[in-house]
VOBA-1610 file (N, C-alpha, C; in pm, whole numbers, padded with zeros to 5 digits, always signed):
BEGIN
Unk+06957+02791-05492Unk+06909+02664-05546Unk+07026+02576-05578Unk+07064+02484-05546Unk+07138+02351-05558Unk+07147+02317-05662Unk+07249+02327-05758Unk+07301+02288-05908Unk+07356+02135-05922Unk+07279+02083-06043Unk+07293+01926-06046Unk+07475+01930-06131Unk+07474+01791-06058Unk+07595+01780-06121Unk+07605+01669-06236Unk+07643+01710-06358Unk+07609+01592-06454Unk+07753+01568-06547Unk+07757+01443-06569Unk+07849+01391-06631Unk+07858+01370-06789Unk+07915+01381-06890Unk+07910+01389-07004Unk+07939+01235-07003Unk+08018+01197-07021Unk+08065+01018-07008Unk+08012+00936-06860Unk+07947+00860-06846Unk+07965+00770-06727Unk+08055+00719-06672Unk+08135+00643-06779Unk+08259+00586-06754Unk+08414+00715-06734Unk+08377+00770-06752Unk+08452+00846-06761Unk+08493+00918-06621Unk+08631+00860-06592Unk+08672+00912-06433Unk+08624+01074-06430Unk+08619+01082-06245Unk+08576+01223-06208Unk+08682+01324-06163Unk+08684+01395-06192Unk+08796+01483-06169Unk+08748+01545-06026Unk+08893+01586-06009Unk+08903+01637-05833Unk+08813+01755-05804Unk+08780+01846-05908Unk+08652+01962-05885Unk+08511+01860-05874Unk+08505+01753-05914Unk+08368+01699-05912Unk+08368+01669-05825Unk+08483+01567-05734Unk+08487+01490-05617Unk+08503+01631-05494Unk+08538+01697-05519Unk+08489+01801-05385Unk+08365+01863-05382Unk+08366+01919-05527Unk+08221+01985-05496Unk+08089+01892-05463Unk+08123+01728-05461Unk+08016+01592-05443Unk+08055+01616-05297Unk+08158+01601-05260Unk+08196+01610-05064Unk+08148+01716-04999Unk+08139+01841-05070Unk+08089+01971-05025Unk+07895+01962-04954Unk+07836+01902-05109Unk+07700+01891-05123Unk+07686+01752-05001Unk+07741+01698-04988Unk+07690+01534-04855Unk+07748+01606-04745Unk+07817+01700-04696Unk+07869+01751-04624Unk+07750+01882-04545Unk+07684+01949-04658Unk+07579+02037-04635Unk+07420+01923-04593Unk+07442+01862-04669Unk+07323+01755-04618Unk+07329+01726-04524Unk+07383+01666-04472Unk+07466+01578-04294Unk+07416+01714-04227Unk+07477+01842-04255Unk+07466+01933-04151Unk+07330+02012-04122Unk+07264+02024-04203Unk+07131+02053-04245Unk+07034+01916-04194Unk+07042+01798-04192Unk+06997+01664-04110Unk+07000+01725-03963Unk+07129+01714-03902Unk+07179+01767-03816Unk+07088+01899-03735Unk+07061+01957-03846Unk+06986+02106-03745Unk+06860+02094-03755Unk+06779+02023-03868Unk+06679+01954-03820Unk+06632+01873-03696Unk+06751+01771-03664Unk+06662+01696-03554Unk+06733+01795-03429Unk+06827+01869-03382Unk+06786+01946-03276Unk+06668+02040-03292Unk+06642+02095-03413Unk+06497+02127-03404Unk+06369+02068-03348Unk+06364+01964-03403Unk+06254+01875-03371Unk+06283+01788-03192Unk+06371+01817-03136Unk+06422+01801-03022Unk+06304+01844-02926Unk+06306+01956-02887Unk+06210+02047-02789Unk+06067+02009-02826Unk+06029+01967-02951Unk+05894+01932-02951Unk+05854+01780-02938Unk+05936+01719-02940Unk+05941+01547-02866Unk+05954+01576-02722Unk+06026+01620-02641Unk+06059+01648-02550Unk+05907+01712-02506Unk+05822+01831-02570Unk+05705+01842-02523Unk+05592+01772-02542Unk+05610+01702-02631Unk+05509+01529-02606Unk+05526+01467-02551Unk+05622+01424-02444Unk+05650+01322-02377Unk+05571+01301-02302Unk+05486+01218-02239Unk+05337+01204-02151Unk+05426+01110-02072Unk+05403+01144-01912Unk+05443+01058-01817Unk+05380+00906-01877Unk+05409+00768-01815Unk+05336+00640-01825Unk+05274+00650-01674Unk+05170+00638-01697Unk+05039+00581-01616Unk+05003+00431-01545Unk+05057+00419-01454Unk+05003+00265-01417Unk+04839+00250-01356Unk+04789+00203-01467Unk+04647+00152-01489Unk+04623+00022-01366Unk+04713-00027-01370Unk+04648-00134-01285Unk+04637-00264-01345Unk+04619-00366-01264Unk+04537-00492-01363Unk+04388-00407-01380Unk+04380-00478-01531Unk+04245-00414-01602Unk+04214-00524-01591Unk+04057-00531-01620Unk+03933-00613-01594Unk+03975-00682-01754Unk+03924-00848-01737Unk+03936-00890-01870Unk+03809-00893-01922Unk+03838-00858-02067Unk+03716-00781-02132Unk+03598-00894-02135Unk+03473-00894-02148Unk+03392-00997-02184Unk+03383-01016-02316Unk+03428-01002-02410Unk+03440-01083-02543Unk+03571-01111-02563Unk+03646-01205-02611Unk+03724-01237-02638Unk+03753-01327-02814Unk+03868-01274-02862Unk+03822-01331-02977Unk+03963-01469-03062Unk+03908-01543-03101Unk+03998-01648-03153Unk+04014-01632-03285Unk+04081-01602-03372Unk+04122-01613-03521Unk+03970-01476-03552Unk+03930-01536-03621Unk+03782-01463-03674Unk+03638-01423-03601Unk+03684-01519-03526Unk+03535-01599-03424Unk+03533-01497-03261Unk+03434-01421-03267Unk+03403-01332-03116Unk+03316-01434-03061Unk+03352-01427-02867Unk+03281-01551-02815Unk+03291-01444-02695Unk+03174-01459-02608Unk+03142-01395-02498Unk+03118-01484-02358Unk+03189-01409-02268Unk+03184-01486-02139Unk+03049-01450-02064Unk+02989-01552-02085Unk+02823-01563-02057Unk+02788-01527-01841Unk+02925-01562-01791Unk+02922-01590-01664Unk+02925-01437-01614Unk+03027-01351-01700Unk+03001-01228-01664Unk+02938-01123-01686Unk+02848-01172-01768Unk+02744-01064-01820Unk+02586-01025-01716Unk+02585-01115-01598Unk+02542-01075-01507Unk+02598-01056-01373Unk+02528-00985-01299Unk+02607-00944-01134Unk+02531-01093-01066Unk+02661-01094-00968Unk+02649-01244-00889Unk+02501-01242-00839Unk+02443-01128-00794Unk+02345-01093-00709Unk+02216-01124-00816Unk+02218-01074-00900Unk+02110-01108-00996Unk+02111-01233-01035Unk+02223-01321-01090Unk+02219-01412-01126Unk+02139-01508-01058Unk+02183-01518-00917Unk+02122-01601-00806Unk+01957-01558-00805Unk+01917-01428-00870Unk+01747-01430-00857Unk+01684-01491-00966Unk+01808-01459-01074Unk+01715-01492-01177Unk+01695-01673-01182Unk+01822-01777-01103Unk+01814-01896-01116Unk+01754-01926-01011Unk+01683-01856-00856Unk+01602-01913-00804Unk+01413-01882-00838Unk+01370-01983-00778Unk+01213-01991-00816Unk+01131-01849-00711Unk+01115-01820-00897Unk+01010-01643-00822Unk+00855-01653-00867Unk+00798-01600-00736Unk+00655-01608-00774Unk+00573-01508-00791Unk+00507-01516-00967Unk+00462-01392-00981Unk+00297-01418-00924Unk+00295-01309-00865Unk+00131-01234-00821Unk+00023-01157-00957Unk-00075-01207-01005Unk-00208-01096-01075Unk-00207-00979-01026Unk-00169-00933-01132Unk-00157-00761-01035Unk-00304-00738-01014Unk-00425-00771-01048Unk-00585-00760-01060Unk-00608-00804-00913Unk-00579-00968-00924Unk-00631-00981-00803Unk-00555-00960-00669Unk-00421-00912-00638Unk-00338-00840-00550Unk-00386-00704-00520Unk-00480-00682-00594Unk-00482-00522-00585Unk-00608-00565-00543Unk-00750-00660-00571Unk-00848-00675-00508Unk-00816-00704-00376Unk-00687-00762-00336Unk-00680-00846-00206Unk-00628-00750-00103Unk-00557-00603-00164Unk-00493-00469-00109Unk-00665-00397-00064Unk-00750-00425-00129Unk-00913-00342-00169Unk-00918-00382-00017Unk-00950-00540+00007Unk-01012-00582+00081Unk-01002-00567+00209Unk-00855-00560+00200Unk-00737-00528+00358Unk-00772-00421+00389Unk-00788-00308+00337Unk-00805-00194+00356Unk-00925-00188+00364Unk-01054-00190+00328Unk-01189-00197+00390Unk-01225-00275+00473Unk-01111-00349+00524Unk-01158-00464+00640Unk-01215-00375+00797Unk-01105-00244+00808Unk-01104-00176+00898Unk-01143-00039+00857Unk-01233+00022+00950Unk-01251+00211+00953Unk-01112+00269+00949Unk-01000+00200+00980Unk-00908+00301+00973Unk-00826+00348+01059Unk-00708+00450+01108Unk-00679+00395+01224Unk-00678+00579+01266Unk-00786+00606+01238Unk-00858+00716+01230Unk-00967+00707+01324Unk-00997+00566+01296Unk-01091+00556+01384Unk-01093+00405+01456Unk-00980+00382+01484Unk-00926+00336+01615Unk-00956+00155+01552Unk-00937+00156+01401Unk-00920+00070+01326Unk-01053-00064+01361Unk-01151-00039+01342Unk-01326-00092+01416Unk-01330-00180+01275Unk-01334-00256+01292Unk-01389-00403+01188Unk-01506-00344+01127Unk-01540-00451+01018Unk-01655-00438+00991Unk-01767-00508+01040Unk-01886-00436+01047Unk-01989-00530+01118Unk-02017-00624+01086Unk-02039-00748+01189Unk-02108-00848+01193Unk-02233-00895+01190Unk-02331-00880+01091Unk-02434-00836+01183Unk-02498-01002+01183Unk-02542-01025+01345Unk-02574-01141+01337Unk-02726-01145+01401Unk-02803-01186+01458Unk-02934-01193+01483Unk-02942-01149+01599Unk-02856-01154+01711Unk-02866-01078+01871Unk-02828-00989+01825Unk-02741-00906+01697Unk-02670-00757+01713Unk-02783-00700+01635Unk-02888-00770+01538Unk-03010-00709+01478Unk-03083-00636+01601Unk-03127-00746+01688Unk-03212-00712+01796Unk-03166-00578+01847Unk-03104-00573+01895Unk-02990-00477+01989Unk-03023-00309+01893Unk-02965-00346+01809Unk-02978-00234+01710Unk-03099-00190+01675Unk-03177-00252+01693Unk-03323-00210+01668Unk-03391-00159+01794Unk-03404-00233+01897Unk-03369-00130+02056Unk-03336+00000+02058Unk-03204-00002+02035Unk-03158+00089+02034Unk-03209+00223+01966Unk-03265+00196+01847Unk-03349+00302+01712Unk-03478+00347+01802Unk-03534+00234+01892Unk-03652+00252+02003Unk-03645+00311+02098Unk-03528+00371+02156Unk-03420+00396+02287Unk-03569+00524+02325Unk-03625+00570+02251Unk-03725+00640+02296Unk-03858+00601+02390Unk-03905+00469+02304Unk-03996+00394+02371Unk-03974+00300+02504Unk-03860+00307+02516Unk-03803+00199+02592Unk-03810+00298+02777Unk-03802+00422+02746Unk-03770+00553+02816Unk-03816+00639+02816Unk-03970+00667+02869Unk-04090+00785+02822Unk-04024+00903+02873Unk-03943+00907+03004Unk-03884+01024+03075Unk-03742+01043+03010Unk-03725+01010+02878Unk-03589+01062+02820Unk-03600+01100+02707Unk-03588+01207+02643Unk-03593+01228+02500Unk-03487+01212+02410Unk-03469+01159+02260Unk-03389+01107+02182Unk-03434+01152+02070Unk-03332+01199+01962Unk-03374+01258+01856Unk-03423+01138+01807Unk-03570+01191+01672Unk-03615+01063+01636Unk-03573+01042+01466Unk-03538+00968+01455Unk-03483+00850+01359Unk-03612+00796+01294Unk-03621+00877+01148Unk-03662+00796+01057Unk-03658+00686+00936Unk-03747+00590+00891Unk-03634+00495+00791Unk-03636+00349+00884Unk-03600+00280+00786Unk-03568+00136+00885Unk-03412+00143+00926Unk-03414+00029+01027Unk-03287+00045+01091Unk-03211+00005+01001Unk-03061+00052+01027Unk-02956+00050+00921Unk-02834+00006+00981Unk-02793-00096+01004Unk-02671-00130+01071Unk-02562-00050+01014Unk-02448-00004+01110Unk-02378+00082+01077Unk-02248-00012+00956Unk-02171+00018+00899Unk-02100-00058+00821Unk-01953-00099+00903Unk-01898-00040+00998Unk-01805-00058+01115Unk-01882-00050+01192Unk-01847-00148+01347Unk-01867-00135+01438Unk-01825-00239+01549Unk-01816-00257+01664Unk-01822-00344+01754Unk-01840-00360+01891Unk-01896-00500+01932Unk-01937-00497+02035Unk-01802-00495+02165Unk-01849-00455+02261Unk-01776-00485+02371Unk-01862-00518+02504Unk-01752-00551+02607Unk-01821-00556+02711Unk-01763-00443+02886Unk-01873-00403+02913Unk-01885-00327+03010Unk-01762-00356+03142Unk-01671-00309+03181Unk-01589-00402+03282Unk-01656-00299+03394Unk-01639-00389+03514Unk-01721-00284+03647Unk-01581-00242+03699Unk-01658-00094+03738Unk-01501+00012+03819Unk-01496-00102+03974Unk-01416-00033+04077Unk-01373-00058+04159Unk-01488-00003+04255Unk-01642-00092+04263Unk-01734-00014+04345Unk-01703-00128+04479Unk-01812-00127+04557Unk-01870-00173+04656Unk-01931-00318+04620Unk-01851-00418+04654Unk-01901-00594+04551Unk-02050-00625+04641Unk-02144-00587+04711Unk-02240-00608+04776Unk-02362-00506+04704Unk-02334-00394+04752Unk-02429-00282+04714Unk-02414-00219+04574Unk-02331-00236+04529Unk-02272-00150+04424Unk-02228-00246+04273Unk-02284-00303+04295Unk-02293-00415+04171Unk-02429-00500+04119Unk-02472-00520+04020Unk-02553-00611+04001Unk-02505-00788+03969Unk-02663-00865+04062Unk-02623-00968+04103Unk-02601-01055+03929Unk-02528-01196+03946Unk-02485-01265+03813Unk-02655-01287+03787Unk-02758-01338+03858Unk-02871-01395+03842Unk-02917-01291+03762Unk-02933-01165+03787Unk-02988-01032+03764Unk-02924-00992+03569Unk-02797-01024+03567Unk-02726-00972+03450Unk-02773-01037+03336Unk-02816-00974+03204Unk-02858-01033+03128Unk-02727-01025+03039Unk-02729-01089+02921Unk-02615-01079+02820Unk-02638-00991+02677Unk-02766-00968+02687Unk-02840-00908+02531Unk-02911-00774+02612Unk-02933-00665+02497Unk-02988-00568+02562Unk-03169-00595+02521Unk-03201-00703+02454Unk-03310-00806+02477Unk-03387-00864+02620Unk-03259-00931+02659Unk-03258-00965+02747Unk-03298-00888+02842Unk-03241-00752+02848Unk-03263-00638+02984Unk-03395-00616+02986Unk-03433-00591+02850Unk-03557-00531+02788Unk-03688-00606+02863Unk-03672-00764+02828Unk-03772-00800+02877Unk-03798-00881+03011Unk-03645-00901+03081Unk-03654-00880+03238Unk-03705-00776+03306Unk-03700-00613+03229Unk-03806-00522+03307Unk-03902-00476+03326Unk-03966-00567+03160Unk-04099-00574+03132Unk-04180-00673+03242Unk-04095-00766+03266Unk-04167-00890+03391Unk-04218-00827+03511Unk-04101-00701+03576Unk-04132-00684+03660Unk-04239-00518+03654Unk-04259-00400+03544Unk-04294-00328+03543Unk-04453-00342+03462Unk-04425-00447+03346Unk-04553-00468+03290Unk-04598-00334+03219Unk-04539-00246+03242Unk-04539-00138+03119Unk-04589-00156+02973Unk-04527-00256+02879Unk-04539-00226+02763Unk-04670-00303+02724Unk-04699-00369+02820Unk-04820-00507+02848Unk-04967-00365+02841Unk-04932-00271+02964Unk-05028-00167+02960Unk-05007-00117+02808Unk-04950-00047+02803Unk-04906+00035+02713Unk-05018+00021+02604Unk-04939-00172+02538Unk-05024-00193+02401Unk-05167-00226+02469Unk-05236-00218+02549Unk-05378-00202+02589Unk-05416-00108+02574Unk-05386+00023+02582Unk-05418+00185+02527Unk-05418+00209+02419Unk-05300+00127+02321Unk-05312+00170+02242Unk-05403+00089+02160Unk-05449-00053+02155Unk-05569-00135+02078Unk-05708-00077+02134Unk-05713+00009+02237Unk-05833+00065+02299Unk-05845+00177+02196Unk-05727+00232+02220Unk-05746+00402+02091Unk-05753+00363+01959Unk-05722+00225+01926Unk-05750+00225+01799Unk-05833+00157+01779Unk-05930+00095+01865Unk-06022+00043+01823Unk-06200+00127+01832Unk-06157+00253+01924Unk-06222+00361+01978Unk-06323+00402+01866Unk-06453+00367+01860Unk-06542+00423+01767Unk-06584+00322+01614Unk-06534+00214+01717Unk-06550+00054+01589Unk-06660+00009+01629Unk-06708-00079+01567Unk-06792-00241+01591Unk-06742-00287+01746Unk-06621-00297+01733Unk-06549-00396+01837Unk-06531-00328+01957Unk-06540-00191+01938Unk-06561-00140+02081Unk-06690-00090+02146Unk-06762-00109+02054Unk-06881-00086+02097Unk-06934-00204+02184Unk-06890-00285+02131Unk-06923-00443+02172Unk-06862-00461+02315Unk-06741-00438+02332Unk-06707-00447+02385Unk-06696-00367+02527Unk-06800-00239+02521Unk-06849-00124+02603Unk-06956-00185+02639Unk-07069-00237+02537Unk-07171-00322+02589Unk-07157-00457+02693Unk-07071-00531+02663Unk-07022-00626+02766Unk-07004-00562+02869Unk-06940-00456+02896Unk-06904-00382+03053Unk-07001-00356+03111Unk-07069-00294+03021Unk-07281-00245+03047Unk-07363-00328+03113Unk-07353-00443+03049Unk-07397-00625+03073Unk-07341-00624+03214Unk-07243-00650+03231Unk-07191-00748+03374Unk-07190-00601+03501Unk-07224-00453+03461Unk-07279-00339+03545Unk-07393-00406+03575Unk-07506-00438+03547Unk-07589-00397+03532Unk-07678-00505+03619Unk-07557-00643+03567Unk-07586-00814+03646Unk-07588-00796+03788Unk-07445-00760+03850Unk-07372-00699+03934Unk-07512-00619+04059Unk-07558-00499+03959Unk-07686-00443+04035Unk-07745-00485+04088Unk-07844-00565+03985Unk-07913-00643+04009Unk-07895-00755+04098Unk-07795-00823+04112Unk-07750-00900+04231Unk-07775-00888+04376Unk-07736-00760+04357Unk-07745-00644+04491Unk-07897-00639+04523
//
């Protein structure tokens, strides 16, 4: 432990044991300083961190003057956004976008099924379709499953038209005069010439009138003009 050195007088000169043993003690200090900082040498030496060149850095978006923070408004969005948000955008009802997505999509069967509109149904495609539910009557020598219920237009569908193969343009075609455009049309161009359905409903107002007033009457008239007829003779 290090012994103080004290003076009885202040003024009082120092004698040559004081003044060495004072040179001794600044002498141990200095050297003891001394073995300290080569101590502390090797561990500066292992902090030393290379310097890093960063680069130009981006300048920050706030910047500040005395007290006062102020923000650069220009860079707080990307160029790309900026330009959407200052041009004119048009918003859509998501309600009625999504009715108008409904509609697009039920416009067509689908492409499932070769994407067929929805029907039209107009007063020649009524006809047609109702024919068609008849396809039995129309054809005593063809049988067709029978379909009960009123007719029901299908909810897709469409018309087309027939293109002719590569036959024989004389024999093997029907004439323009001959072609009808409605399956109406066919219907009762073959009634003109077969008179079929003309018989037909005569059998059947006969069978249903079979065992009336009106056919009795009307058996008697036949009876009548037999009988004139004879007598003529």
């Amino acid at each position: 432990m290090a012994t103080t050195l004290t003076l009885d007088h202040p003024d009082d000169d120092l004698t040559d044991e004081q003044i060495e043993e004072l040179l001794a003690r600044a002498t141990a200090r200095l050297q003891q300083k001394a073995k300290d900082r080569q101590l502390s040498k090797p561990i500066e030496q292992s902090l030393n961190f290379p310097k890093l060149d960063a680069g130009d850095l981006e300048k920050p978006y706030v910047s500040t003057n005395g007290d006062v923070a102020t923000i650069d408004s220009s860079r707080l969005l990307d160029q790309k956004e900026r330009k959407k948000a200052e041009s004119i955008r048009k918003f859509e009802d998501p309600v009625a976008a999504r009715k108008a997505a409904d509609e697009k999509r039920k416009a067509t069967a689908g492409s499932d099924w070769f994407n067929l509109p929805k029907t039209e149904l107009t007063p020649e495609l009524k006809r047609d379709l109702q024919l068609i539910k008849m396809r039995n009557v129309l054809d005593p020598h063809r049988h067709y499953k029978k379909e009960g219920g009123k007719m029901k237009a299908p909810e897709y569908s469409q018309v087309g038209t027939i293109i002719e193969g590569p036959t024989e343009f004389f024999s093997g075609r029907i004439e323009n005069k001959k072609r009808k455009r409605t399956l109406v049309e066919e219907v009762l161009a073959g009634e003109q010439e077969t008179h079929r359905f003309k018989t037909k409903y005569g059998q059947l107002q006969e069978k249903k009138t079979s065992g009336k007033k009106a056919f009795y009457k009307a058996l008697k008239e036949k009876r009548k003009g037999g009988i004139k007829k004879a007598s003529k003779g």
